[in-house]
N, C-alpha and C positions, 0 to 999 in steps of 0.2 A: 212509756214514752212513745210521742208520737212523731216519725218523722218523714220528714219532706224531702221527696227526693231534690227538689232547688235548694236545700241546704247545704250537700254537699256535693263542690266542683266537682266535674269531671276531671280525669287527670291526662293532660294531654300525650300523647304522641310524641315517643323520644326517635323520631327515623332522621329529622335533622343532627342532631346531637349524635347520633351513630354514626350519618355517613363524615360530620367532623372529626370523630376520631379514627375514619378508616382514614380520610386524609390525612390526618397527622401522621399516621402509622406508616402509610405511603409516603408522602416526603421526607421522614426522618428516614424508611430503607434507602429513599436517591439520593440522599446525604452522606448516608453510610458510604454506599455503593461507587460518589464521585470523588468521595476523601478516598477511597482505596485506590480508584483507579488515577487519580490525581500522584499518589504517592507514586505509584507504579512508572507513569511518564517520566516523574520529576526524576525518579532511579536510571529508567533509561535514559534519558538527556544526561545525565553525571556520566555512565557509560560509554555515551558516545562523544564526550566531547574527551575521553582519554584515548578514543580512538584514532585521531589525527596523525598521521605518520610525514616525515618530510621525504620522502619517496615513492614512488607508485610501485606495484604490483607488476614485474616483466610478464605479458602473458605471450605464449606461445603465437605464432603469427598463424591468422584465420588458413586452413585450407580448404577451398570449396573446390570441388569435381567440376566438369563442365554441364552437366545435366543439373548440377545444384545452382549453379552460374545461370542458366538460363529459368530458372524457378525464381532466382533472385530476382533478375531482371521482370521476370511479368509480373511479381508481387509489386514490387515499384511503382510500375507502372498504370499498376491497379490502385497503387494507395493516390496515385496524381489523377487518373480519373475520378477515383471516387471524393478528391476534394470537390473538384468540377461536379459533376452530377450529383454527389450526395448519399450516394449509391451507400449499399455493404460489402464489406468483402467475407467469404467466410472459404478461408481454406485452411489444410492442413498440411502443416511443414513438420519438415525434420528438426534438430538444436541446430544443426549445423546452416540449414537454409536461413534459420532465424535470425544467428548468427551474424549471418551475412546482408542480409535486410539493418540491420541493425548498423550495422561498420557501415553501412552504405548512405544510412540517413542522417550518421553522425559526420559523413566525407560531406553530404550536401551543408548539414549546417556551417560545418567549419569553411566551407567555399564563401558561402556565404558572409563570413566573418564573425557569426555569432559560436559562442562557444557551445555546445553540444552537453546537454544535462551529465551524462557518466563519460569519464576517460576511455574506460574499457566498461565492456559487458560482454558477457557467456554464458549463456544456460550450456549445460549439457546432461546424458545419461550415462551412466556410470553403474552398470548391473540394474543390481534393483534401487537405486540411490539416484533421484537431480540434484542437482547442483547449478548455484546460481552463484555467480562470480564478475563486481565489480568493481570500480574505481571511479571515485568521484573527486573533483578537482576543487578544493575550496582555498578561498585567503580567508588568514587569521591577521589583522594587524598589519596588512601588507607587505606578510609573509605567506607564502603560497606551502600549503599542507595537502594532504590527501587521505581517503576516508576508504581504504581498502578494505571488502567484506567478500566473506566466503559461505555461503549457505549450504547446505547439505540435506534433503529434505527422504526421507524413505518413500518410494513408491508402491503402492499396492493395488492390485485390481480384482 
């Protein structure tokens, strides 16, 4: 028997057909990956809306030194320039100065009449341990609640 090679097709080139099933393979993982993480949210929002408390957090009243007082103030006055110019600022503070930059921008908002994103805020260090400590002011139903958090995070260097 004699045969021709134009009798039989050649057999095409499966690299289309491969990279559709890498894709499939790839959006079924982001699928997987968004139903988990999806789950994961929905847990935390259940979590946090049991967290509302009808009280706030009494924190200790800020003490800054007078050397921390005057670090306050140039930071300030650095964040008001640098609206103006556009500038960066890159310095390094204590918790305590931070602290206080902090209280200070929250004194300006409420001057202002706007309410101020957290009640209280406090970083501080604590050994080998930060701690990040706030209070946020929310209405539920026009009932006013608060969303007091305490972090604790290990340090290492």
């Amino acid at each position: 028997m004699n045969e021709n090679p134009n009798d039989n097709p050649k057999k095409k080139s499966s690299c289309g057909c491969c990279f559709l099933k890498v894709l499939g393979v790839f959006v079924a993982l982001v699928l997987v990956v968004g139903i988990i993480v999806g789950y994961f949210v929905n847990q935390t929002m259940k979590w946090a809306e049991k967290t509302k408390e009808s009280t706030p957090v009494a924190y200790a009243p800020l003490v800054i030194a007078p050397g921390e007082q005057e670090d306050v103030e140039s930071i300030i006055q650095r964040i008001h320039n640098a609206k103006k110019d556009k500038s960066v600022i890159d310095v390094t503070v204590s918790p305590n100065v931070f602290n206080g930059v902090i209280d200070k921008i929250s004194g300006f908002e409420r001057e202002k009449g706007k309410e101020p994103d957290f009640e209280a805020f406090r970083l501080g260090l604590e050994g080998e341990h930060f701690t990040l400590s706030a209070t946020k002011k929310i209405k539920e139903g026009g009932e006013q609640k608060y969303v007091n958090v305490q972090l604790t995070f290990d340090c290492e260097i």
